[in-house]
PLY file of the C-alpha trace (Angstrom):
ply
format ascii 1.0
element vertex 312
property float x
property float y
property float z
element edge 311
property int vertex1
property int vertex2
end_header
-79.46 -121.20 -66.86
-77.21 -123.18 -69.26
-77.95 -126.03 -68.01
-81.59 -125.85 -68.14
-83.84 -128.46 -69.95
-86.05 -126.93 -73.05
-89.17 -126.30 -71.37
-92.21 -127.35 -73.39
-95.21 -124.76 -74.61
-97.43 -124.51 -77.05
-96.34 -124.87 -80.96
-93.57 -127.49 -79.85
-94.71 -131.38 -81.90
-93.61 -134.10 -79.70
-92.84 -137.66 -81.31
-93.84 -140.24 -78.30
-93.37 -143.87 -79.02
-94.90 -146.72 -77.20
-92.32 -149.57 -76.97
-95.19 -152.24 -76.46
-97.91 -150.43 -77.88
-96.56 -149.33 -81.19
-100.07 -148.68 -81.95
-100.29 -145.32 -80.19
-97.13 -144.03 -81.18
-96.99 -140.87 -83.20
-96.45 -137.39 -82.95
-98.39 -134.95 -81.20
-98.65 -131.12 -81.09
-98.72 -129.03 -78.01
-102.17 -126.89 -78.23
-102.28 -123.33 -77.79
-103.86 -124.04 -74.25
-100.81 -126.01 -73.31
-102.52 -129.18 -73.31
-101.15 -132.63 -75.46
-104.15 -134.50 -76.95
-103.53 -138.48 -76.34
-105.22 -141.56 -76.79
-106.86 -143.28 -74.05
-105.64 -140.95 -71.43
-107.12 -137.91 -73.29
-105.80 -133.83 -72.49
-102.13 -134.05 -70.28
-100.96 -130.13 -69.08
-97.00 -130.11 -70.27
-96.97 -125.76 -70.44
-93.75 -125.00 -68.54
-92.57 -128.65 -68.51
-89.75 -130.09 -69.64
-89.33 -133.42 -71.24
-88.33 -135.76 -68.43
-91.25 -134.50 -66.29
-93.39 -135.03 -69.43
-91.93 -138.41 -69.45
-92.85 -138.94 -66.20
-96.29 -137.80 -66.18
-97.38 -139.85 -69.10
-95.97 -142.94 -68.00
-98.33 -142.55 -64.55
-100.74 -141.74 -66.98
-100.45 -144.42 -69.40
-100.06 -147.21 -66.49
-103.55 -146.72 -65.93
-105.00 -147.89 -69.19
-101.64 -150.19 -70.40
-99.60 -152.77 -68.71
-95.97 -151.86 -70.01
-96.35 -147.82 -70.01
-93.03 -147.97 -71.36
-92.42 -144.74 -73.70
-89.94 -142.23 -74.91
-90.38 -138.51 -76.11
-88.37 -136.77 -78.80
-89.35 -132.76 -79.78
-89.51 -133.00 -83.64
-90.49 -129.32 -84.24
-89.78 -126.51 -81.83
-92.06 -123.44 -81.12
-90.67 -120.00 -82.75
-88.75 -118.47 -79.96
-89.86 -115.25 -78.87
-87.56 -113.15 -76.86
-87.19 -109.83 -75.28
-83.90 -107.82 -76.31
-84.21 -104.39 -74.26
-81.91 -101.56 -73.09
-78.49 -100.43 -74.82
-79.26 -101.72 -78.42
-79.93 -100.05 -81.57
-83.17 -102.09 -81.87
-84.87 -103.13 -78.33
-87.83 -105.22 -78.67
-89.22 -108.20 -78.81
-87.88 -111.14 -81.41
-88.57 -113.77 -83.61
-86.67 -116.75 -84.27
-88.05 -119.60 -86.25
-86.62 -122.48 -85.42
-87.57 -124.36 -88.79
-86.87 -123.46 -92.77
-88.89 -123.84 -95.48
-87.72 -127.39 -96.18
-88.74 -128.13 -93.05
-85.16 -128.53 -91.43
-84.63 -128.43 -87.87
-82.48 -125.24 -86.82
-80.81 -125.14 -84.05
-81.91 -122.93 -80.82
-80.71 -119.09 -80.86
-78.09 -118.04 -78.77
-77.22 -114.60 -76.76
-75.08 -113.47 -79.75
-77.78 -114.48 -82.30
-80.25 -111.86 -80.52
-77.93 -109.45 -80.16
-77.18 -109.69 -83.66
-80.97 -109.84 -84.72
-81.41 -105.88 -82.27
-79.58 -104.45 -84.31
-76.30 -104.63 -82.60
-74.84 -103.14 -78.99
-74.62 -99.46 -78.92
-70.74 -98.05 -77.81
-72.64 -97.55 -74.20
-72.80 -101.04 -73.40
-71.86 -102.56 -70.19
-70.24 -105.53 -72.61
-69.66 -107.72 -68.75
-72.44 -107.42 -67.34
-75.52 -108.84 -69.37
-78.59 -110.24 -67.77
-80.61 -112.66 -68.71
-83.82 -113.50 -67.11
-85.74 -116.79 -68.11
-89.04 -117.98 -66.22
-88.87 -121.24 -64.12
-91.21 -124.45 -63.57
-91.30 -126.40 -60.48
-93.76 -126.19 -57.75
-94.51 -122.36 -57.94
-93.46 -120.32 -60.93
-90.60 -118.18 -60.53
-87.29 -116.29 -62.16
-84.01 -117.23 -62.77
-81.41 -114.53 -63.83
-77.49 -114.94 -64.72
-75.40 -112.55 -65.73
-72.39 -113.26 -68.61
-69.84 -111.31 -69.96
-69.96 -110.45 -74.34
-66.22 -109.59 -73.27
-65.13 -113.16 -72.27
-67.31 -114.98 -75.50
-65.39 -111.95 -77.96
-61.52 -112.00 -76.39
-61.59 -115.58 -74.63
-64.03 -117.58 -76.96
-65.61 -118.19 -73.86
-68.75 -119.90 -75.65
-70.58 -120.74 -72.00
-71.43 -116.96 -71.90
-73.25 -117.52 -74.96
-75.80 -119.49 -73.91
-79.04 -120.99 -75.98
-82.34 -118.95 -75.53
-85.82 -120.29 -74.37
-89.00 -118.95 -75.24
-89.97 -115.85 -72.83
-86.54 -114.75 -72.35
-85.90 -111.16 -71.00
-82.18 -110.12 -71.94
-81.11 -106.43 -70.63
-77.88 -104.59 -71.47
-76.91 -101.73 -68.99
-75.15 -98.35 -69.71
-71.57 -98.19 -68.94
-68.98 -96.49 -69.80
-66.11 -98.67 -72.21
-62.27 -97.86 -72.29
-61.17 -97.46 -75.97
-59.11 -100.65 -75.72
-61.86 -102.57 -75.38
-63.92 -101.15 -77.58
-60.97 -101.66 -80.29
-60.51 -105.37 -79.52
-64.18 -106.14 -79.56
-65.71 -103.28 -82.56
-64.88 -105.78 -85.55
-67.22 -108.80 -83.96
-71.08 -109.52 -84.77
-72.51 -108.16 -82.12
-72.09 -104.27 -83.26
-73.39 -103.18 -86.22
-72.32 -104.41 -89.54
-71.70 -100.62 -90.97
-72.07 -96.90 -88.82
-72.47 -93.37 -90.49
-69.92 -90.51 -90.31
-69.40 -87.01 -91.70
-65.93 -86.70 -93.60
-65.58 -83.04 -93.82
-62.62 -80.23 -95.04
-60.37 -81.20 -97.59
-61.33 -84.57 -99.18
-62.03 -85.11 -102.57
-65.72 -86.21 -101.38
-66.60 -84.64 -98.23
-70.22 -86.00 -96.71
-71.62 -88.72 -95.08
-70.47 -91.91 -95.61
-71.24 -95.60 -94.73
-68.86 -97.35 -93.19
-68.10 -101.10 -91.76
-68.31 -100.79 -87.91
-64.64 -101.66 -87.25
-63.15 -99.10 -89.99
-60.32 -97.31 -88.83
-59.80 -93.17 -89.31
-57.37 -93.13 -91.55
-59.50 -95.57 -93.93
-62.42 -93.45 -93.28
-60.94 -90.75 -95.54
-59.40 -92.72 -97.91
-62.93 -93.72 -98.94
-63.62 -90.40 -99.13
-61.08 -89.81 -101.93
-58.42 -88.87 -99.67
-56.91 -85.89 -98.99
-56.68 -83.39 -101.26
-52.98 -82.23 -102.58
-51.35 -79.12 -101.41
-54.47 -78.48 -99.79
-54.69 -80.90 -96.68
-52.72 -80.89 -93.84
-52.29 -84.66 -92.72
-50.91 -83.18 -89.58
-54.22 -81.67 -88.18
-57.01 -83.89 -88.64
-60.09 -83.60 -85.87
-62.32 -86.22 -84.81
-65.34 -84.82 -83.31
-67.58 -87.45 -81.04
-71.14 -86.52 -79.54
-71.40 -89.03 -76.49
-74.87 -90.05 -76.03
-75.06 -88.40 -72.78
-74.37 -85.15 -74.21
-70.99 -84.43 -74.01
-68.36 -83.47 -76.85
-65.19 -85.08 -77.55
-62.20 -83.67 -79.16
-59.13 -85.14 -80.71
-56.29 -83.89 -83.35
-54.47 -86.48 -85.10
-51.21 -86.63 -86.98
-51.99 -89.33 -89.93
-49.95 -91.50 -92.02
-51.78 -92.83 -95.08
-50.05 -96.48 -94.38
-50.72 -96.24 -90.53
-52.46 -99.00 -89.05
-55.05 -99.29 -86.63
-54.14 -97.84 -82.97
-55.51 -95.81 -80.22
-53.04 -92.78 -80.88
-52.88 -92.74 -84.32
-55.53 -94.52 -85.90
-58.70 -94.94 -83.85
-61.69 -97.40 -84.73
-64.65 -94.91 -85.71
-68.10 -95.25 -83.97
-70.93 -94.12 -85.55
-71.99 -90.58 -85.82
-68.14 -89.56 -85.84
-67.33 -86.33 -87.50
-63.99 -85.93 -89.24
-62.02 -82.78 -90.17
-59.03 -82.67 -92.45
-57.95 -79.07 -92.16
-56.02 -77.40 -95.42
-52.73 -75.92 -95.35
-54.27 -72.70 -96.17
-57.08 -70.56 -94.49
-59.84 -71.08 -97.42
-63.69 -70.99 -97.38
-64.70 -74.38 -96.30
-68.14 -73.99 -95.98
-69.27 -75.91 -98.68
-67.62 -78.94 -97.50
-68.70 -79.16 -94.15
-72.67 -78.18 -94.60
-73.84 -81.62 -94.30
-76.06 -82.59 -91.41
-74.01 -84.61 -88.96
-75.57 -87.86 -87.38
-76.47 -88.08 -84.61
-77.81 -84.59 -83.93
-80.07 -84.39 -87.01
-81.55 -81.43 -88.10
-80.57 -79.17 -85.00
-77.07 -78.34 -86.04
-74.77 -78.20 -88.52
-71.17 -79.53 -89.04
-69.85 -76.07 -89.13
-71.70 -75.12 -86.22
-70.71 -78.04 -84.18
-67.03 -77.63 -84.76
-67.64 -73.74 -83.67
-68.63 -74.89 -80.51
-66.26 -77.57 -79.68
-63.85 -75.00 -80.90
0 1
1 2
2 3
3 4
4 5
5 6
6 7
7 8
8 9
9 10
10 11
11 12
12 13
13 14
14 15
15 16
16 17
17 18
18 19
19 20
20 21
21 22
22 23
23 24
24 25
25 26
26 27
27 28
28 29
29 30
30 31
31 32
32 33
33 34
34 35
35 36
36 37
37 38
38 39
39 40
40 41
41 42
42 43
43 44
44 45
45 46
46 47
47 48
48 49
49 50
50 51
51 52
52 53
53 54
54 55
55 56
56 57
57 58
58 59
59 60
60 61
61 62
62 63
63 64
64 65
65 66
66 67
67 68
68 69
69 70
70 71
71 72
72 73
73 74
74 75
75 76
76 77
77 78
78 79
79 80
80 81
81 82
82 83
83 84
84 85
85 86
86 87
87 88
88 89
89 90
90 91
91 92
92 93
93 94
94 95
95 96
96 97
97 98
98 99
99 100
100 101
101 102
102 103
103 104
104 105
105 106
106 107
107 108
108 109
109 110
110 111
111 112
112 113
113 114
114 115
115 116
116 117
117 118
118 119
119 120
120 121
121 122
122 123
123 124
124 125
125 126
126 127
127 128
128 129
129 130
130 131
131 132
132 133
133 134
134 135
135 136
136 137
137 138
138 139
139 140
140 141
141 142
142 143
143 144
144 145
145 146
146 147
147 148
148 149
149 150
150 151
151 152
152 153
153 154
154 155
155 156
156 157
157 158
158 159
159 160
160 161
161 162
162 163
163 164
164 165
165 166
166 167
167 168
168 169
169 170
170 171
171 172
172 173
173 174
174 175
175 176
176 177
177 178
178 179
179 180
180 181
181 182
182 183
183 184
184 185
185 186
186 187
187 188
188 189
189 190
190 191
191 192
192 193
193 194
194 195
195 196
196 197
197 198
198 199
199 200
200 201
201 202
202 203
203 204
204 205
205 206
206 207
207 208
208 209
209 210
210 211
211 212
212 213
213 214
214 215
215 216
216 217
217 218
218 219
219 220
220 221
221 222
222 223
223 224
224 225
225 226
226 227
227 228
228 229
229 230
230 231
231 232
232 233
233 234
234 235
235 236
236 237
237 238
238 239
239 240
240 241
241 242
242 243
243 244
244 245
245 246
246 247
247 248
248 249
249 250
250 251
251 252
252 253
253 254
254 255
255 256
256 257
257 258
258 259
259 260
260 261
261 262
262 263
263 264
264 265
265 266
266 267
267 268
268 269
269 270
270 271
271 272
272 273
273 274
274 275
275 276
276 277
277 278
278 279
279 280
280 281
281 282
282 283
283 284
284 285
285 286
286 287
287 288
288 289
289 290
290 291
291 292
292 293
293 294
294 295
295 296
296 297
297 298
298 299
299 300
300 301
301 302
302 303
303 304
304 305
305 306
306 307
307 308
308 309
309 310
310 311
């Protein structure tokens, strides 16, 4: 798919210049019917071709009416790209992509990571090496091409031929799978998740709630921004995190935190969004008032202090 030629439609201005007939030279725009308006050889098809078959059809063309046919083609504006984002993403859909600014400047095509970014990020579900990407093909008969490429290799490798430029019409599908935390630590801090994720800080912070968080912020960060813990009442040696997987299932996990710990599977693990986060105190106290705020994802159907009752 990467090495495809842009394929021509309707929107896309083409610049053709005669070399002998400078006359005729100009630019011309690609109708909404597909067809490119010319002198002396009138309407020309070019939906679904790309430029060197263009090339090729208007110099047979051309020879008819001019002795030296002789041209070139150059796209000078490109169509708004329209492409198809669906499965594990926060925002599946279709997507816009103008390819020109207000001054008129030419940007440059979109790219896998560019509409991944634009749906709202990968969800913590995604199969990050398998990604598919399906783009229509011209030739004879109309049919499909599909590759798949691998987010992993383009965040850990720089591998930047996974991240290939988009056509117009493109279908791009993430799967479900399941992701080992490594992974998920090494690759949480790129642009293709989420710039920030909500959890519930709960127990003995100085401001226990929801909070908004960058994507890649770590646990023990997480309550920092919530003021901390609070003195001679928190016990930095039994700290829960609480995850609802989205197919249901509850995960459990007691930590034993040091305020200067750094990031790491064991002792500091990267949150994902919807997290809920306990900091137990020392001493058995009414805590009821800190942990009453609706958790995320589960909405208005349960509490914080219910959840932790039945995890517990």
């Amino acid at each position: 798919i990467q090495k495809d030629k842009y394929i021509l439609g309707p929107g896309d201005k083409l610049k053709i210049t005669f070399l002998y007939a400078p006359s005729i030279t100009g630019e011309y725009p690609v109708l909404s019917n597909g067809s490119l308006p010319l002198p002396l050889v009138g309407n020309l098809d070019v939906r679904g071709k790309n430029i060197n078959q263009v090339q090729n059809i208007l110099i047979k063309e051309f020879s008819k009416q001019l002795l030296r046919p002789d041209l070139s083609i150059q796209v000078t504006e490109f169509r708004p790209v329209k492409v198809s984002v669906i499965g594990e993403v926060n925002k599946p859909g279709l997507h816009d992509f103008e390819n020109s600014g207000e001054d008129g400047i030419q940007k440059k095509m979109p790219t896998l990571i560019d509409a991944l970014s634009k749906a709202g990020g990968v969800t913590n579900q995604t199969n990050l090496r398998d990604v598919e990407v399906i783009r229509k093909f011209y030739g004879k008969e109309e049919s499909l091409k599909k590759t798949s490429l691998s987010l992993v290799d383009i965040i850990t490798k720089g591998d930047q031929s996974q991240n290939i430029f988009l056509y117009d019409g493109d279908i791009i599908t993430l799967k479900k799978a399941s992701i080992n935390e490594e992974e998920f630590n090494s690759i949480a801090s790129s642009n293709i998740f989420p710039k920030e994720i909500t959890v519930n800080i709960l127990g003995s912070v100085y401001a226990p709630g929801n909070r908004t968080i960058k994507s890649n912020t770590p646990l023990v960060q997480a309550i920092m921004q919530a003021g901390g813990p609070v003195k001679w009442k928190s016990n930095k040696g039994n700290v829960e995190l609480i995850r609802i997987n989205q197919n249901g299932s509850a995960y459990r996990k007691r930590f034993k935190i040091d305020l200067r710990q750094s990031m790491s599977r064991e002792n500091n693990p990267i949150l994902r969004d919807g997290d809920l986060i306990r900091v137990k105190p020392t001493l058995i106290e009414n805590i009821a008032s800190g942990i009453g705020a609706v958790t995320d994802p589960i909405g208005s159907v349960i509490n914080a202090i219910a959840l932790i009752k039945l995890i517990d």
